[in-house]
C-alpha positions in Angstrom: 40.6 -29.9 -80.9 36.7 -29.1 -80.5 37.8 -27.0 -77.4 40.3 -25.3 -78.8 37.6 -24.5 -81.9 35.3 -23.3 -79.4 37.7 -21.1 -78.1 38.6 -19.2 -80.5 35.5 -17.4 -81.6 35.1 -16.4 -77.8 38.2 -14.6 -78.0 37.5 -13.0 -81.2 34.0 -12.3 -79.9 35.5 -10.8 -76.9 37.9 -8.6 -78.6 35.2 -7.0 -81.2 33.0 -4.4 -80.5 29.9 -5.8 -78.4 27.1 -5.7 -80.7 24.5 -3.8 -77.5 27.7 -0.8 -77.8 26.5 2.1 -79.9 29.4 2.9 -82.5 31.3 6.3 -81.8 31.1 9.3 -83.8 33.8 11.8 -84.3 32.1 13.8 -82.3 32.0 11.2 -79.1 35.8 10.5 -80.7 37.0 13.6 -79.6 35.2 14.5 -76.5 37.0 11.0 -75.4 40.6 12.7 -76.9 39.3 15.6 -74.5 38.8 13.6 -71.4 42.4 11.9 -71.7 43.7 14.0 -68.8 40.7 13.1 -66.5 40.6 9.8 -67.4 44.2 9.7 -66.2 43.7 11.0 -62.9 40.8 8.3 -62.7 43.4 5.6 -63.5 45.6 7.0 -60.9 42.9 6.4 -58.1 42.5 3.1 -59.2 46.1 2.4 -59.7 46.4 -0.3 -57.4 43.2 -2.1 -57.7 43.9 -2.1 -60.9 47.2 -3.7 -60.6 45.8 -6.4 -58.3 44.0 -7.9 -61.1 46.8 -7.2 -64.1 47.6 -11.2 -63.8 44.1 -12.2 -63.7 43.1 -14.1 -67.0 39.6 -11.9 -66.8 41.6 -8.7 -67.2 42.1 -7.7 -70.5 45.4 -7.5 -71.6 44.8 -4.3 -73.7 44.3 -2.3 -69.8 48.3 -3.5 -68.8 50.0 -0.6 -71.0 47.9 1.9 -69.8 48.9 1.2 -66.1 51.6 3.5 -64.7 54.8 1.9 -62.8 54.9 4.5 -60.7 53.2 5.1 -57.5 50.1 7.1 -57.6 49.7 10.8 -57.0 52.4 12.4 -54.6 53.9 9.3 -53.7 57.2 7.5 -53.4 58.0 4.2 -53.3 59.5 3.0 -50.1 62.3 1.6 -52.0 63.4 5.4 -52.0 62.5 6.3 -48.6 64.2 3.1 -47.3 67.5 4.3 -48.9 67.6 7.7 -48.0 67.2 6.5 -44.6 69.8 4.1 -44.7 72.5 6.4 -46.1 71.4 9.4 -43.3 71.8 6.3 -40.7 75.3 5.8 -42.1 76.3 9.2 -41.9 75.3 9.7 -38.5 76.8 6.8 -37.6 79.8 7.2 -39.4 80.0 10.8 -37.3 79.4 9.3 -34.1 82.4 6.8 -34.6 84.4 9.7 -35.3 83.2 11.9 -32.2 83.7 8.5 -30.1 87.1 8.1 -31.6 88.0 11.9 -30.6 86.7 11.7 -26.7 88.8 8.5 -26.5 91.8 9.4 -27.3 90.9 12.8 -25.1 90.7 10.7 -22.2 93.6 8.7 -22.8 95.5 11.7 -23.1 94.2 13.7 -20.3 94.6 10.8 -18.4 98.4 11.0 -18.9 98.6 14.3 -18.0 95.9 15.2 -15.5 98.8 15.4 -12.4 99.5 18.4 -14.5 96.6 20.3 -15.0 94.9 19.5 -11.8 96.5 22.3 -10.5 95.5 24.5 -12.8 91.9 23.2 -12.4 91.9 23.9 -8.6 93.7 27.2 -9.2 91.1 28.8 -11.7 88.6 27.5 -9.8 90.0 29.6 -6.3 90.8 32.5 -8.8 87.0 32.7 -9.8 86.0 33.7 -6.5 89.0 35.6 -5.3 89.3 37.8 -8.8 86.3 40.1 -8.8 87.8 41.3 -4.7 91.3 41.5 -6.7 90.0 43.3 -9.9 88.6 45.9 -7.6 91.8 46.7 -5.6 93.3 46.9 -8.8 90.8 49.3 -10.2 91.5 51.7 -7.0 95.0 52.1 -8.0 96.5 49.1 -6.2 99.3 47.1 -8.0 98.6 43.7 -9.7 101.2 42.1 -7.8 100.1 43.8 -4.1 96.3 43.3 -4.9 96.7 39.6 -5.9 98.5 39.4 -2.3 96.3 40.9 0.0 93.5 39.1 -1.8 95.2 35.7 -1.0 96.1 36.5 2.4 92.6 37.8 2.9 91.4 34.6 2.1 93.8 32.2 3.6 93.3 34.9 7.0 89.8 33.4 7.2 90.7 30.1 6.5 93.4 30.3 9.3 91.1 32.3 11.8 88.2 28.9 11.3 91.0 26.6 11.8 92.5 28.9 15.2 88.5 28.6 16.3 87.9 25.0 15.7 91.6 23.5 17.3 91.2 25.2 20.6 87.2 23.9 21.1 88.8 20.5 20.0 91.7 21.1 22.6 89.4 22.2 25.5 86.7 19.2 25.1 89.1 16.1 24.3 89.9 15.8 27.9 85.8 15.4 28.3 85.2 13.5 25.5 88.2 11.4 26.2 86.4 10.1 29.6 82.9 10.0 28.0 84.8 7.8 24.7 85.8 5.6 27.7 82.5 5.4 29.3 81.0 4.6 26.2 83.3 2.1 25.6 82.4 0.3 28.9 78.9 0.8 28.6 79.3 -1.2 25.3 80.7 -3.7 27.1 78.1 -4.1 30.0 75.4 -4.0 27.2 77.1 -6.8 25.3 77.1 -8.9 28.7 73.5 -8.7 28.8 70.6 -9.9 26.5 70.5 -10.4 23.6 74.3 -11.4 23.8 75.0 -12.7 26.8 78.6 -13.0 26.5 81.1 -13.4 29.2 84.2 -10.7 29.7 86.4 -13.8 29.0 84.7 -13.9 25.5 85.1 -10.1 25.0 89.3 -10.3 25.8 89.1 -13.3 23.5 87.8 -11.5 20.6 90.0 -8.2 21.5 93.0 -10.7 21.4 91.9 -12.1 18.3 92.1 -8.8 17.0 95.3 -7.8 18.2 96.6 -11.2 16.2 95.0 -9.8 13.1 96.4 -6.8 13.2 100.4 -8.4 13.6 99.5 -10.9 11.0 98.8 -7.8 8.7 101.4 -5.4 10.2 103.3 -5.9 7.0 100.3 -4.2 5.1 99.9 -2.1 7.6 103.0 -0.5 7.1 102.7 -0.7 3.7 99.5 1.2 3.3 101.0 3.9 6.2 104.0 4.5 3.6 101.6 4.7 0.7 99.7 7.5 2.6 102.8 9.6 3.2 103.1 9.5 -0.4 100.0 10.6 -1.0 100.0 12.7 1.5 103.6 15.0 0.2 101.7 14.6 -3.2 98.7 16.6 -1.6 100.8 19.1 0.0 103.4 19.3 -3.2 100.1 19.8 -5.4 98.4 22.5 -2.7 102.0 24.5 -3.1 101.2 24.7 -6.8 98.0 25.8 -6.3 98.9 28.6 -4.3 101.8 29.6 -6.6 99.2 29.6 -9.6 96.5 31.5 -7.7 98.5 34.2 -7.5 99.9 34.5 -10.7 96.8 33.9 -12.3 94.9 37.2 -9.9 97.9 39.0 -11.0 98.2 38.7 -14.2 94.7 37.3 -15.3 93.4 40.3 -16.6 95.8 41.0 -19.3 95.1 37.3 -20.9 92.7 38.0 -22.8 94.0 40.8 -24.7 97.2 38.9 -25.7 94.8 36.2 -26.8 93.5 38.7 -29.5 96.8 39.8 -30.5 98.2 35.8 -30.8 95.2 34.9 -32.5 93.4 38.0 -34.8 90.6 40.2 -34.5 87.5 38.0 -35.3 89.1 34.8 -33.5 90.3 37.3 -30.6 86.6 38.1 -30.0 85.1 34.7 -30.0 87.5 33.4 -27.6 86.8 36.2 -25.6 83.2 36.1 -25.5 83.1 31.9 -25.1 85.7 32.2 -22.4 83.8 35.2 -20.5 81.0 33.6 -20.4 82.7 30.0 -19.0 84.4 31.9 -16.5 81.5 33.3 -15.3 79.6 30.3 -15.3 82.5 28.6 -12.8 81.9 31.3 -10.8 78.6 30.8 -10.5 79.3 27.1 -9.8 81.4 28.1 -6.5 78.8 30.2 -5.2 76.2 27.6 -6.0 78.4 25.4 -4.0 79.2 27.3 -0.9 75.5 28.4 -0.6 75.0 24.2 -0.4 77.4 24.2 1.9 75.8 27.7 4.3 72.4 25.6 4.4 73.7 22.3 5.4 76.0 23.7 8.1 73.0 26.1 9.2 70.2 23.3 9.7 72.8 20.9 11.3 74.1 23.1 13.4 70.4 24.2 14.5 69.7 20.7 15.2 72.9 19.7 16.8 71.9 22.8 19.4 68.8 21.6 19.7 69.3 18.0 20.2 72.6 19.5 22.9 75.3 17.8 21.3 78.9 19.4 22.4 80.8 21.2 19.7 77.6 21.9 17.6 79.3 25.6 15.9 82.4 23.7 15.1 80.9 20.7 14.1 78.7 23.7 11.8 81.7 25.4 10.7 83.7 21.4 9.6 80.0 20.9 8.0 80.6 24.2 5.8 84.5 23.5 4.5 83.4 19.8 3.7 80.3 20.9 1.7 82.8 22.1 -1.0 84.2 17.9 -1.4 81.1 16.3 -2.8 79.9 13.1 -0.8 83.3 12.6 1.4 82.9 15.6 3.0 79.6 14.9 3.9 80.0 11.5 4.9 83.1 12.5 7.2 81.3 15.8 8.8 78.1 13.8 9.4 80.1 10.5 10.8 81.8 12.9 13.4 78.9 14.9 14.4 77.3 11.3 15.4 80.5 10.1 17.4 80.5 12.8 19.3 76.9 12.6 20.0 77.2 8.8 20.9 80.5 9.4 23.2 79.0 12.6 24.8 75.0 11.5 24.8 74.3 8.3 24.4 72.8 6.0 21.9 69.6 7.4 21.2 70.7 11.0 20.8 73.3 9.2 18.2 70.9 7.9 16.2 68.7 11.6 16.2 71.6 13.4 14.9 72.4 10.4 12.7 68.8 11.1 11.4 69.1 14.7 11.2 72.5 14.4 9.4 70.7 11.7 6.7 67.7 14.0 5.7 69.5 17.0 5.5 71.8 15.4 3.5 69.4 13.6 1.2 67.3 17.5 0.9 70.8 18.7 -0.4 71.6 16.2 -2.8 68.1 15.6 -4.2 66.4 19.3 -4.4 68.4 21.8 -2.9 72.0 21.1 -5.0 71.2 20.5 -7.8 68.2 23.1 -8.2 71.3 26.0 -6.9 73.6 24.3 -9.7 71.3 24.4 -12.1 70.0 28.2 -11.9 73.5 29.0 -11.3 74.7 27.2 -14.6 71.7 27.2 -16.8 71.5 23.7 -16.5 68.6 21.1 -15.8 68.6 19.3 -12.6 69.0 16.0 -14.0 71.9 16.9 -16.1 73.5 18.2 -12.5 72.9 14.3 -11.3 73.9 12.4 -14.5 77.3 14.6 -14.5 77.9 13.9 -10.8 77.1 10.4 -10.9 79.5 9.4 -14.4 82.3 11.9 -13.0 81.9 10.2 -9.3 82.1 6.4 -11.2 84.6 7.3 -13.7 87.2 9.4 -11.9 86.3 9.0 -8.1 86.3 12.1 -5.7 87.9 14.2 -8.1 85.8 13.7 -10.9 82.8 14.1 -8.8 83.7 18.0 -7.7 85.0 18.8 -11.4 81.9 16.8 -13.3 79.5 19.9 -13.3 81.6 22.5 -14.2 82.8 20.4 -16.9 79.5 19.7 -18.2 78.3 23.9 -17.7 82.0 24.9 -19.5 80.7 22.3 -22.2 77.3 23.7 -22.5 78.7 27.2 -22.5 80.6 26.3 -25.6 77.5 24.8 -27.3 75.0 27.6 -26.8 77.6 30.3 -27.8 77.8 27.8 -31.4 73.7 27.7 -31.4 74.0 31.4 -30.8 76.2 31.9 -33.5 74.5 29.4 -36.4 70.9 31.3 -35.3 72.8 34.8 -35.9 74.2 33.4 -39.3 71.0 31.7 -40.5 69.0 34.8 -39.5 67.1 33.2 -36.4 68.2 35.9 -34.2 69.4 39.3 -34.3 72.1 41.2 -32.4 69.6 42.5 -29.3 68.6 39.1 -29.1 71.6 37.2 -27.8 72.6 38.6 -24.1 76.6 38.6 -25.0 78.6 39.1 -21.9 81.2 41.2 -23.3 81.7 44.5 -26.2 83.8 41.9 -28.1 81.1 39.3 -28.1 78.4 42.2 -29.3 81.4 43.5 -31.9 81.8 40.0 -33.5 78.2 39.5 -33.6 77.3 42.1 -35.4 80.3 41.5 -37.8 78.8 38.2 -38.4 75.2 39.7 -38.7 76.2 41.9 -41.5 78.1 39.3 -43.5 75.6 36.4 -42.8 73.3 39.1 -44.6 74.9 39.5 -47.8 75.3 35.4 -47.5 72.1 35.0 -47.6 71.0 37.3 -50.4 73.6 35.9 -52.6 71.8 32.7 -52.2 68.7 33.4 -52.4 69.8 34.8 -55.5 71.6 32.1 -56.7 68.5 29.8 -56.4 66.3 32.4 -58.1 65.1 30.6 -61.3 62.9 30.7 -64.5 61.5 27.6 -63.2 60.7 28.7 -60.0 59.4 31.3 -61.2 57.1 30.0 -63.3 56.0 27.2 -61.0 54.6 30.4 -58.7 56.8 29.7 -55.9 55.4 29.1 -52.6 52.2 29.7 -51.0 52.8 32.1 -48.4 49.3 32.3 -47.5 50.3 28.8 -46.1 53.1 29.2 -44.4 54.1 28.6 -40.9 56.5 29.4 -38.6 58.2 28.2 -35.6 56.9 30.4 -33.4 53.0 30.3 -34.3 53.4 26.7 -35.0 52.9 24.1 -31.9 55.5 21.4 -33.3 53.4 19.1 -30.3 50.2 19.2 -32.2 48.8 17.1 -34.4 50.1 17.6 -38.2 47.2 19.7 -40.3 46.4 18.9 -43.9 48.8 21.8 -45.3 51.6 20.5 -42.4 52.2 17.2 -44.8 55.5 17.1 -47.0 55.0 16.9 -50.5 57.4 15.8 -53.0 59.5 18.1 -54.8 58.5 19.8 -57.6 61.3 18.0 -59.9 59.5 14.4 -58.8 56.5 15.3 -59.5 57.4 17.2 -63.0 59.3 13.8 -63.4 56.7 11.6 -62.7 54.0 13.9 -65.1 56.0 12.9 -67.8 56.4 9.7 -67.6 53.1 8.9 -67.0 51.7 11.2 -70.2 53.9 8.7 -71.7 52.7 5.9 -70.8 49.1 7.1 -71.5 49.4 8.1 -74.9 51.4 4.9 -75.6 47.8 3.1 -73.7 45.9 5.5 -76.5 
């Protein structure tokens, strides 16, 4: 009870005007009224000290309703930031799901019906190098139908004149390299007598014989696999026949496409679809000449070196190095596996193993640098994107997918900058002059959407024209930046930071002017 007495005048004491504090005059009254707005943004610096110590027993309890629950100055509590994050998480995620979703069910169904449209692949791909020789007999006055068949015989001539130079080389050598396959054959065998081996020729017919076994144990398989191949091997010339067919119709009548695209589909569709597929075709184009280029500098430095090193057959063994280029990796592998056979049959062991050498660095210089650096200047497309889509395609749909993988990838990233193009033109990024279109209806529909992206964009600027705004002064442009001055790499600048919005801040104003009168 005496506690509790002595006590009580200390709180009283401490709530009543210390008796060293000089009493306020109306005077000092008002000049306090005055200061209520700095005194405010005092209290806002010391917000959070001051909330520290608002369950401390020291602190008077008077000093809690002045404190504001709101986070000082500009800032926002991370409960809001934290939310807005989540719920742009979600939405990406939720579009990702969707765009997986999509390519699945893509893939499933071009899956099901790629023994259909592989032909068509391989077709368009022949008719991007064979249609600019066909479009110019057909400018001269030939007819569509004529010009589209000299054009294929043209090419299939030099395809047959390669093939009528290679076979009789091949003929005239096989009775030599018969003999020297022999001879190599028993040199193997005297070298496998000797050290390191040592075996005896009874060991060597043992293990031939063993062999021999294998091979009748398995002739079932054998067989099996020999039928399989036929298969494949009518589907391959079935599919070829198709390809031919569709070559020729598509050089013939190619060129009118497009124009009954824009009468099935409308003006402004007619002209985007004309523009986006101009500009894929002549990015395939650009991926066959890419390719055979590849293909000229392999067959040109292995050849050289085969000549050099005095291998037999080294311009045919050029010439197979050339038509396998255009197979990625197979062809390689299967032009540089015979170039070293012949070399070992013909040569010897140690020449083998130059060319086998030779064959490996040229090889690795074309698939590392040279390739990809062609593909990508010839597609507008980074060298490491070349590798990635090569690599997937190879893993995901073998040979095949390997040859198609980049101009899938450059057909896709044709599609995507004609969008960019497109959103920059709408949004006012860009102008007319400053997107290279490939054709007049790419330049037509472009400035179509120039004018009415235009009067889009006034009527919303318009539209967010307001008192407020106006009021509020608008925006500094003494401190704005742009893209193009700005190096988005640098270091953020004091006038670089985001504020808050104008409507937070107003928001926030008030509710604190409320809180501080209530403290008054």
């Amino acid at each position: 009870m005496s506690s509790s007495k002595d006590e009580s005048p200390s709180i009283a004491k401490s709530l009543a005007p210390s008796a060293a504090e000089p009493t306020l005059g109306p005077a000092t009254e008002a000049a306090r009224e005055g200061s209520s707005e700095s005194a405010s943004e005092v209290q806002a610096q010391h917000a959070d000290t001051t909330v520290g110590k608002k369950f401390d027993d020291s602190v008077d309890p008077a000093e809690l309703d002045s404190i504001s629950p709101h986070p000082p100055g500009e800032q926002l509590d991370r409960s809001v930031v934290l939310s807005a994050m989540a719920t742009n998480a979600a939405l990406w995620a939720l579009r990702l799901l969707v765009i997986g979703a999509f390519l699945y069910a893509a893939g499933r169904m071009l899956g099901n019906f790629w023994g259909g449209l592989l032909p068509i692949v391989l077709a368009l791909l022949i008719c991007t190098v064979l249609a600019p020789i066909s479009g110019k007999l057909r400018r001269v006055g030939v007819p569509g139908a004529i010009a589209a068949l000299l054009t294929m015989l043209g090419f299939f001539g030099i395809i047959t004149a390669l093939i009528a130079y290679i076979a009789p080389n091949f003929a005239r050598q096989s009775q030599t390299l018969y003999l020297q396959t022999v001879e190599g054959i028993q040199r193997l065998q005297l070298w496998a007598q000797g050290p390191p081996l040592n075996l005896n020729p009874e060991d060597i017919y043992r293990y031939v014989d063993e062999v021999a076994s294998l091979l009748q144990r398995r002739a079932g398989d054998i067989a099996g696999s020999v039928f399989s191949g036929i298969g494949t091997a009518t589907s391959l010339v079935v599919t070829m026949i198709i390809v031919v067919v569709l070559t020729f119709f598509f050089l013939k009548d190619g060129h009118a496409f497009l124009p009954w695209l824009r009468r099935a589909t409308g003006r402004r569709a007619g002209w985007h679809l004309t523009e986006a597929l101009t500009r894929a075709w002549n990015t395939l184009g650009g991926f066959i000449r890419a390719q055979a280029m590849v293909s000229a500098v392999d067959a040109v430095l292995i050849g050289l070196g085969l000549v050099i090193i005095g291998v037999p057959l080294a311009l045919t063994l050029a010439i197979i190095t050339f038509i396998a280029g255009f197979i990625p990796f197979v062809g390689a592998i299967v032009a540089g596996a015979l170039s070293v056979t012949i070399a070992l049959v013909s040569l010897g062991f140690s020449q083998a193993i130059a060319v086998l050498i030779l064959v490996l660095i040229v090889q690795q210089v074309e698939s590392n640098l040279l390739s990809p650096w062609l593909q990508s200047r010839a597609m507008n497309l980074h060298p490491v994107v070349v590798l990635i889509s090569v690599t997937v395609g190879g893993t995901l749909f073998n040979l095949v997918g390997a040859f198609l993988a980049v101009p899938t990838v450059a057909t896709i990233a044709v599609a995507y900058r004609y969008m960019q193009d497109m959103l920059q033109l709408q949004s006012g990024e860009k102008t007319v002059e400053d997107i290279p279109f490939a054709t007049v209806a790419g330049h037509l529909v472009g400035k179509y959407t120039e004018e009415q992206s235009a009067i889009q964009r006034a009527q919303i600027a318009r539209s967010e024209q307001s008192p407020a705004g106006s009021a509020s002064g608008g925006v500094d442009s003494s401190h704005s930046r742009t893209p193009d001055n700005l190096n988005l790499d640098s270091s953020p600048t004091k006038l670089d930071h985001p504020s808050a919005r104008e409507g937070l801040k107003k928001a926030r104003a008030v509710v604190e002017q409320i809180f501080h009168r209530r403290g008054r």
